[in-house]
BALOBA-1460 file (C-alpha; in Angstrom, 3 decimals):
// residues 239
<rec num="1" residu="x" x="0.000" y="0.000" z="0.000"/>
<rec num="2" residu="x" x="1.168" y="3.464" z="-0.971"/>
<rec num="3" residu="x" x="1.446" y="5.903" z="2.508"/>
<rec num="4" residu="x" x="-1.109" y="8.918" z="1.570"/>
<rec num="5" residu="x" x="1.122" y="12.065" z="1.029"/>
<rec num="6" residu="x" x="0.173" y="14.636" z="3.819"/>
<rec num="7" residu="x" x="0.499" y="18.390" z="3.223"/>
<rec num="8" residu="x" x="2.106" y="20.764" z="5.061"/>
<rec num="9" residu="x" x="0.146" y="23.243" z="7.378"/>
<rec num="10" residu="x" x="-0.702" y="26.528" z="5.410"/>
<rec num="11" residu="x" x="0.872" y="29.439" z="7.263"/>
<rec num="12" residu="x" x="-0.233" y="33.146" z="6.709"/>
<rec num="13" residu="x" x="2.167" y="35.377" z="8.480"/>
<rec num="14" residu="x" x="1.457" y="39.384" z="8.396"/>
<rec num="15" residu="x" x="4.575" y="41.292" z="9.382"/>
<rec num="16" residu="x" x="5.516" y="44.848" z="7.762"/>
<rec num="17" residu="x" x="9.292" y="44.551" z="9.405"/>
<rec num="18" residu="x" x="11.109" y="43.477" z="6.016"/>
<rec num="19" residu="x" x="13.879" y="41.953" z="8.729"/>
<rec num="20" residu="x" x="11.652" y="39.766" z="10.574"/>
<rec num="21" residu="x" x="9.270" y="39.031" z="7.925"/>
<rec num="22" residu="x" x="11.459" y="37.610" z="5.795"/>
<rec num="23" residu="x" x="13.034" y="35.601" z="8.879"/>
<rec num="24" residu="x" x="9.825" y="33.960" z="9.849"/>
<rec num="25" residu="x" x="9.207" y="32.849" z="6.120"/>
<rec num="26" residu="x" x="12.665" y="31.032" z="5.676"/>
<rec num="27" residu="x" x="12.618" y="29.915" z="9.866"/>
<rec num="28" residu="x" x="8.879" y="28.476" z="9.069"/>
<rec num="29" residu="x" x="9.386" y="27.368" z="5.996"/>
<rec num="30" residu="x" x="12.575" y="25.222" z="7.442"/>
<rec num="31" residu="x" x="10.441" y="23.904" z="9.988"/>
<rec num="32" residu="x" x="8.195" y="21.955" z="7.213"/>
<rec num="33" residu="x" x="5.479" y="25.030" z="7.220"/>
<rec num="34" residu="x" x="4.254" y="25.986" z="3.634"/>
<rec num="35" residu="x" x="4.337" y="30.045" z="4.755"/>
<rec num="36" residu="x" x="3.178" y="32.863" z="2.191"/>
<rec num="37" residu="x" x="4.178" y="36.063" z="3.510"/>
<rec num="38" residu="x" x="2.059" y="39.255" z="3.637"/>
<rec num="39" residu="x" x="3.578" y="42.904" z="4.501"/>
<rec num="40" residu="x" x="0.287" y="44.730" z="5.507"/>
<rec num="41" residu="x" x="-3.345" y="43.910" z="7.006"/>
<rec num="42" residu="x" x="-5.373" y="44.848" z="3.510"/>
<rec num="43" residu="x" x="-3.132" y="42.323" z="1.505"/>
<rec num="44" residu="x" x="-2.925" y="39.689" z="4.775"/>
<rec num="45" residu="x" x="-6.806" y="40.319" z="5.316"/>
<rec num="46" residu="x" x="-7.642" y="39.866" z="1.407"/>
<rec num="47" residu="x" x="-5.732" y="36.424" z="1.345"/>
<rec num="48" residu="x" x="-6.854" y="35.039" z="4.396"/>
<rec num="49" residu="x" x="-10.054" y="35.247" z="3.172"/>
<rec num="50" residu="x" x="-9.590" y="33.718" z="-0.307"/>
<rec num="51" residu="x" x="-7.297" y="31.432" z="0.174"/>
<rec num="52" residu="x" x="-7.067" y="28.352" z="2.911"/>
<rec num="53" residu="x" x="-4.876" y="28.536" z="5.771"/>
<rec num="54" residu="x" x="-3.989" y="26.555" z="9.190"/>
<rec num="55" residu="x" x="-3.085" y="29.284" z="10.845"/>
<rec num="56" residu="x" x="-2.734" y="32.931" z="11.012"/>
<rec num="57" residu="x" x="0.713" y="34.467" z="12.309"/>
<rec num="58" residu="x" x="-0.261" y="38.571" z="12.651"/>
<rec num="59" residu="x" x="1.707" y="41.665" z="14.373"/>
<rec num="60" residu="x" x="-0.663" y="44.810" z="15.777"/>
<rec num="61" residu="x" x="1.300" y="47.145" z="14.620"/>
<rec num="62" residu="x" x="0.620" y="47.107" z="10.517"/>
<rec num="63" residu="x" x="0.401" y="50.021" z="8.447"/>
<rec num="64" residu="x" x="-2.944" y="51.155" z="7.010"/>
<rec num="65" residu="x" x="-5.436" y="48.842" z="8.821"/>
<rec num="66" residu="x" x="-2.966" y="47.132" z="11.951"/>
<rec num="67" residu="x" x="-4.068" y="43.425" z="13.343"/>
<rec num="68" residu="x" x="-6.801" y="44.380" z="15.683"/>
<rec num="69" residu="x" x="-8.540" y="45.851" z="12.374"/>
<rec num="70" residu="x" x="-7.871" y="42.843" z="10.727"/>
<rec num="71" residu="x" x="-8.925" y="40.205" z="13.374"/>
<rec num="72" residu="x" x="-12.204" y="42.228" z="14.019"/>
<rec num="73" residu="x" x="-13.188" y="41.493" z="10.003"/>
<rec num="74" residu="x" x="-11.411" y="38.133" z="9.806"/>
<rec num="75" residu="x" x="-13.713" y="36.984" z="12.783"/>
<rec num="76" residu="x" x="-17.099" y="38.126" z="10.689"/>
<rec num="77" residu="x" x="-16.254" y="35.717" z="8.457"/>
<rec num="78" residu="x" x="-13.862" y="33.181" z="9.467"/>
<rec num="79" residu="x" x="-12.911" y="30.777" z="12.393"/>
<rec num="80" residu="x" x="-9.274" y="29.767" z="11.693"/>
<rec num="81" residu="x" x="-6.747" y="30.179" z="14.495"/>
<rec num="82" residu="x" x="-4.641" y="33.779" z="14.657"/>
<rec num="83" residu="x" x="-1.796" y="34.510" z="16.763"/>
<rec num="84" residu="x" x="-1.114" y="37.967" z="17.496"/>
<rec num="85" residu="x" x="2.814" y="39.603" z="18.141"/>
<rec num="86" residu="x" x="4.099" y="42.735" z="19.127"/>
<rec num="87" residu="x" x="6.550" y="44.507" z="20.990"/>
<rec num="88" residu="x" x="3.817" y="45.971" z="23.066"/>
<rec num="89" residu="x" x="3.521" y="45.098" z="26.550"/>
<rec num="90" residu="x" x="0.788" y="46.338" z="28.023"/>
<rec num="91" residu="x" x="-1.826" y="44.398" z="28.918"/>
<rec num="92" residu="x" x="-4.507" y="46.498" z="27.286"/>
<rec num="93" residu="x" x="-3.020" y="45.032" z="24.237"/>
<rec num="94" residu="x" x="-3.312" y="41.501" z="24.921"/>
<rec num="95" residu="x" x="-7.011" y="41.952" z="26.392"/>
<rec num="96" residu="x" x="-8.595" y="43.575" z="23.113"/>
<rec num="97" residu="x" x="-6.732" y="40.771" z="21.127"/>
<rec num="98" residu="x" x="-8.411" y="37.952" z="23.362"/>
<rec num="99" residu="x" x="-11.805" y="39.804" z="23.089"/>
<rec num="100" residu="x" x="-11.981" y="40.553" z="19.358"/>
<rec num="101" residu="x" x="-10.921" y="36.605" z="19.330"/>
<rec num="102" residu="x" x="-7.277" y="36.277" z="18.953"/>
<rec num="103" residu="x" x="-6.831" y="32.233" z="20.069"/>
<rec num="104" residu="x" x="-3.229" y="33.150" z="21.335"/>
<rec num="105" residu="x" x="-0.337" y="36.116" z="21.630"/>
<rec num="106" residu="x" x="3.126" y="36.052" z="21.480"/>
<rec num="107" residu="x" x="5.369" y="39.206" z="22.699"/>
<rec num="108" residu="x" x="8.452" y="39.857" z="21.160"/>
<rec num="109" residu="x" x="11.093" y="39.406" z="21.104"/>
<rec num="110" residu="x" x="10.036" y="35.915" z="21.040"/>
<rec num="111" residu="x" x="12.505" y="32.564" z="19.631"/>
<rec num="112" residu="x" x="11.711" y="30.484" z="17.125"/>
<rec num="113" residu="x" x="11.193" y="27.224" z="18.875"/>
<rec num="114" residu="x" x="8.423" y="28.736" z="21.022"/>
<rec num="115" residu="x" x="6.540" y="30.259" z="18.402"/>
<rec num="116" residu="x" x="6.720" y="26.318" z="16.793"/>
<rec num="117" residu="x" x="5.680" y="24.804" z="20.076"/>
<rec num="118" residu="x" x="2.758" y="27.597" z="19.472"/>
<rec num="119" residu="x" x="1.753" y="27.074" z="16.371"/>
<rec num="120" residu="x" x="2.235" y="23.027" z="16.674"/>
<rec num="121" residu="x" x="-0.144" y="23.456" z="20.126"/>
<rec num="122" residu="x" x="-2.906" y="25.187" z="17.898"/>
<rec num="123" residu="x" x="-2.726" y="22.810" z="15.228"/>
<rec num="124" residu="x" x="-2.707" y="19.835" z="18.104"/>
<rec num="125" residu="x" x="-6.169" y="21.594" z="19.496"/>
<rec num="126" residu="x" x="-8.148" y="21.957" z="15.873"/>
<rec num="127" residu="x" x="-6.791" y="18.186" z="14.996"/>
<rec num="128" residu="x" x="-8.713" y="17.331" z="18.226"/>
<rec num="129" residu="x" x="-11.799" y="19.479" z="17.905"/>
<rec num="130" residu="x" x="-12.085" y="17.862" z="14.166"/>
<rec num="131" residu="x" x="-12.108" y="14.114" z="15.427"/>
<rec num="132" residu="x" x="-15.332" y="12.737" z="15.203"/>
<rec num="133" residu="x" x="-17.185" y="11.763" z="18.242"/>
<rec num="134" residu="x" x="-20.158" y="10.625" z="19.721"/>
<rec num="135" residu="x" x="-23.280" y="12.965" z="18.609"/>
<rec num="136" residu="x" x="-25.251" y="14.057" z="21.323"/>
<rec num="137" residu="x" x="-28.036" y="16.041" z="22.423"/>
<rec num="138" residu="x" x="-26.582" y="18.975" z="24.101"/>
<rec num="139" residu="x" x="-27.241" y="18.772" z="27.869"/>
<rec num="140" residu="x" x="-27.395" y="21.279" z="30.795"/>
<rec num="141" residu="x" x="-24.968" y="21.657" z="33.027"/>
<rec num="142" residu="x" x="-26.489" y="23.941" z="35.921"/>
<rec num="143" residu="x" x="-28.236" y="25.892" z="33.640"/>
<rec num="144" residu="x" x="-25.250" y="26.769" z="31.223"/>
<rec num="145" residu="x" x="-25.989" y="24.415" z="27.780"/>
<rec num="146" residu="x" x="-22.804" y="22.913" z="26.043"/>
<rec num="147" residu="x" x="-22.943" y="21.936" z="22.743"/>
<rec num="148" residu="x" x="-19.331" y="20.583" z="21.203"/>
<rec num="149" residu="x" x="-20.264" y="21.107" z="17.449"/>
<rec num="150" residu="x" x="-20.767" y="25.115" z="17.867"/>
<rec num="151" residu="x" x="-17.689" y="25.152" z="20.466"/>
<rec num="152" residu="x" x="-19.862" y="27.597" z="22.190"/>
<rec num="153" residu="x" x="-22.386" y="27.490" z="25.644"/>
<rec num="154" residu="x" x="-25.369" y="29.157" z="26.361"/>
<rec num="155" residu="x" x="-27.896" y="30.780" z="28.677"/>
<rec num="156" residu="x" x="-31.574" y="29.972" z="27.808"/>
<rec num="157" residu="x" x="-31.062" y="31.614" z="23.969"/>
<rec num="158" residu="x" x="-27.970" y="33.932" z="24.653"/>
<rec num="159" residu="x" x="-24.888" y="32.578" z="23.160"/>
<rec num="160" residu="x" x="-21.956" y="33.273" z="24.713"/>
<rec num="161" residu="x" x="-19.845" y="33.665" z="22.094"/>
<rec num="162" residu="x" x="-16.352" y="31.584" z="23.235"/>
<rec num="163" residu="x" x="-13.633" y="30.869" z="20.900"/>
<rec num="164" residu="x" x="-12.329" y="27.125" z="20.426"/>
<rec num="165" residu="x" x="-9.899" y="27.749" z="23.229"/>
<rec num="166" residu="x" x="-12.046" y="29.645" z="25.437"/>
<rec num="167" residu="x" x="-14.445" y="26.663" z="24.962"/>
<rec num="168" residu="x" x="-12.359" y="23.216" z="25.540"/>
<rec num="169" residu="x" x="-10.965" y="25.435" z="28.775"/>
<rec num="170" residu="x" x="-14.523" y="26.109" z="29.830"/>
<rec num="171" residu="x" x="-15.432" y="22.514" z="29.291"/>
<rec num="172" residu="x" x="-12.616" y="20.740" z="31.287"/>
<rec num="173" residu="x" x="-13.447" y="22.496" z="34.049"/>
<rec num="174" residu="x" x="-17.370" y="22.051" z="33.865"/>
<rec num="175" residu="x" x="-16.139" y="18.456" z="33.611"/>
<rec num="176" residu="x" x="-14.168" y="18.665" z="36.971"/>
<rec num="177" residu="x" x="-16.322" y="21.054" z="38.374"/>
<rec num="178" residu="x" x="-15.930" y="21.931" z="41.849"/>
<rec num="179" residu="x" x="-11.732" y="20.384" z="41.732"/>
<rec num="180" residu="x" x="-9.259" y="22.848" z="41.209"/>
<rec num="181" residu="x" x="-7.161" y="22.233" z="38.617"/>
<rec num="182" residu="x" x="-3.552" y="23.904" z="37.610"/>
<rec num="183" residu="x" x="-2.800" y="26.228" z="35.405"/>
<rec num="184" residu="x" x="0.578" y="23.581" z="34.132"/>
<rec num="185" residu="x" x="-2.707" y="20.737" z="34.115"/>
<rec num="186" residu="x" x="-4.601" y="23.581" z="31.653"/>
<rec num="187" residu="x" x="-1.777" y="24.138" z="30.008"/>
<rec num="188" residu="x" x="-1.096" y="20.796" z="29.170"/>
<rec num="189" residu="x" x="-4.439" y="19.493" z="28.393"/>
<rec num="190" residu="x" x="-6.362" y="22.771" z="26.876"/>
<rec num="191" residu="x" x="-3.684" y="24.765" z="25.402"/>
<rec num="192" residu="x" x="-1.276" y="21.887" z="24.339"/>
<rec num="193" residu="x" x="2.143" y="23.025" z="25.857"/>
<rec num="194" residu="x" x="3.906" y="23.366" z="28.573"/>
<rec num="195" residu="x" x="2.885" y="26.199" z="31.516"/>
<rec num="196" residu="x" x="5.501" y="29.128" z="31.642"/>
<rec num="197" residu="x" x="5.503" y="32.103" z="34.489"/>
<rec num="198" residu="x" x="5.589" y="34.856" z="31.659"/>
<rec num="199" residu="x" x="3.294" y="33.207" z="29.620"/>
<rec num="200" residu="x" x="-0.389" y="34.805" z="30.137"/>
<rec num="201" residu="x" x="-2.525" y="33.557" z="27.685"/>
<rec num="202" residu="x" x="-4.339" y="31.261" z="30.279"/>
<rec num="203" residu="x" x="-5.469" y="33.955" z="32.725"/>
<rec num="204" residu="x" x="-6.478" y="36.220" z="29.342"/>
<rec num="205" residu="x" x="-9.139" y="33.240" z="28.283"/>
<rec num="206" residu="x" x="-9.950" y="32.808" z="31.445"/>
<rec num="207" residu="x" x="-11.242" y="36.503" z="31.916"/>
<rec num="208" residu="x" x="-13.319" y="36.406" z="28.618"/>
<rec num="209" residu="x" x="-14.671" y="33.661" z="29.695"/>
<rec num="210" residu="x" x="-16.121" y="35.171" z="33.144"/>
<rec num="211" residu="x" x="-17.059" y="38.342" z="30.990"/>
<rec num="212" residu="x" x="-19.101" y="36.763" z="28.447"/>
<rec num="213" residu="x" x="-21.023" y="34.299" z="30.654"/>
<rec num="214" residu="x" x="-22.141" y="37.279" z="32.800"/>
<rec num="215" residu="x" x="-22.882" y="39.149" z="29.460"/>
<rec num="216" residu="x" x="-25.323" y="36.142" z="28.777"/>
<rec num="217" residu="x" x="-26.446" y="36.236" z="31.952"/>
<rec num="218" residu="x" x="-25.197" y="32.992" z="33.667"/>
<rec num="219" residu="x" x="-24.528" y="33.424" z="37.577"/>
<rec num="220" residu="x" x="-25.360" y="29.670" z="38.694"/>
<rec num="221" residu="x" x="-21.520" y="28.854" z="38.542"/>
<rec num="222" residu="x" x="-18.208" y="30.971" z="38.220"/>
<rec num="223" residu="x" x="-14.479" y="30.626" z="37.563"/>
<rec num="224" residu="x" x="-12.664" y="31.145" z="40.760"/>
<rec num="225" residu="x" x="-8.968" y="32.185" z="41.160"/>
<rec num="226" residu="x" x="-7.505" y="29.784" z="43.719"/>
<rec num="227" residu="x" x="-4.345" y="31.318" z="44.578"/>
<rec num="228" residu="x" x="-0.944" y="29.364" z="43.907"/>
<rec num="229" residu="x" x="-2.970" y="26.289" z="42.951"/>
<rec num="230" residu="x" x="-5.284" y="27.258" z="40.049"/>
<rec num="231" residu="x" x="-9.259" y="27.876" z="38.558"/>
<rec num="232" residu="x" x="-12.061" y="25.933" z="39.590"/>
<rec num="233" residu="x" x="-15.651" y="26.008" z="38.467"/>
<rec num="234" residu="x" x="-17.848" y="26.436" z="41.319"/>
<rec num="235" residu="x" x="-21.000" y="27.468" z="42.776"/>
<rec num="236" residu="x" x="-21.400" y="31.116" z="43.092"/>
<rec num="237" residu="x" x="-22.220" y="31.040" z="46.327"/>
<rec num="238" residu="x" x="-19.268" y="28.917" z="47.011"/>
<rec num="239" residu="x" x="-16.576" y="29.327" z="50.036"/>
């Protein structure tokens, strides 16, 4: 029997910095990524949505229409995975990526091998969400309804809106619900890498996640913060 050929993952990155742009194409590309390489967010924005790719590799800072323009009209039309850089540090920066539905962010400087274990961690998590399971009715849990195919929950009719991540994070701890679990056990299991100190993205998802189940309404159960151990899904009337 002849072994099925299998096709590299499409890459779109968006960087204007000629340096690094043309860095992450040949790094990328090395790495067994077919890359195309886009210097602005009209031109990245245009292909993503003509053409099919795995992943989206995009800084903020773009000239014209930056990444935060571009993410708000990729996500009108299109689910597929986007990665935001930039230099920027401040948090503000991070939080209106996560909320226009950025599924992780990488500051710079940043090295190659963790923007692989990145991408490969994304590609890991859609792999997974594609398998096919067991169909089933979409039950309650407390009030808060769960259903795998949308990735989403809601609240009687409200949708809440979640991204893939926000959702598989959401649903492993409905699934040990009242246990706290880590953040290196989330890591691990939701976000498909190892847990780092500087590394944020966790408590980021975790915050849209509390702000768009209250936006829907839902109050029977909350994300708690258990200090030096983890989150937990609990009661809200909980100790």
């Amino acid at each position: 029997m002849n072994p099925v050929a299998v096709s590299p993952s499409r890459l779109l990155t968006i960087e204007d910095d000629p340096v690094l742009g043309a860095y992450l194409h040949e790094q990328l590309g090395r790495c067994g990524f077919d890359v195309i390489w886009c210097q602005n967010g009209q031109e990245g924005l245009a292909r993503a949505r003509q053409e099919h790719f795995d992943v989206v590799l995009m800084d903020i800072l773009l000239p014209g229409m930056n990444g935060l323009q571009v993410l708000t009209q990729l996500r009108q039309t299109h689910a597929l995975p986007v990665i935001l850089m930039s230099a920027l540090g401040a948090e503000a920066d991070r939080i209106s990526g996560f909320q226009l539905g950025a599924d992780d962010y990488l500051p710079k400087p940043f090295s190659m091998a963790e923007l692989r274990v990145r991408i490969q961690a994304i590609l890991r998590r859609v792999a997974l969400d594609r398998m096919p399971g067991v169909a089933q009715t979409p039950a309650p849990e407390h009030g808060l309804w769960f259903d795998e195919q949308a990735s989403d929950v809601r609240c009687g009719e409200q949708w809440a809106g979640l991204t893939r991540s926000e959702f598989r994070l959401l649903d492993t701890l409905q699934r040990n619900a009242d246990e706290v679990l880590s953040k290196a056990f989330l890591y691990q299991q939701v976000l498909q890498r190892g847990y780092a100190a500087h590394d944020r993205s966790l408590d980021m998802h975790i915050s849209q996640i509390r702000r768009k189940l209250k936006t829907i309404g839902y109050h029977q159960r909350e994300v708690r913060t258990v200090w030096g151990k983890g989150y937990v899904l609990s009661a809200s009337d909980a100790l």
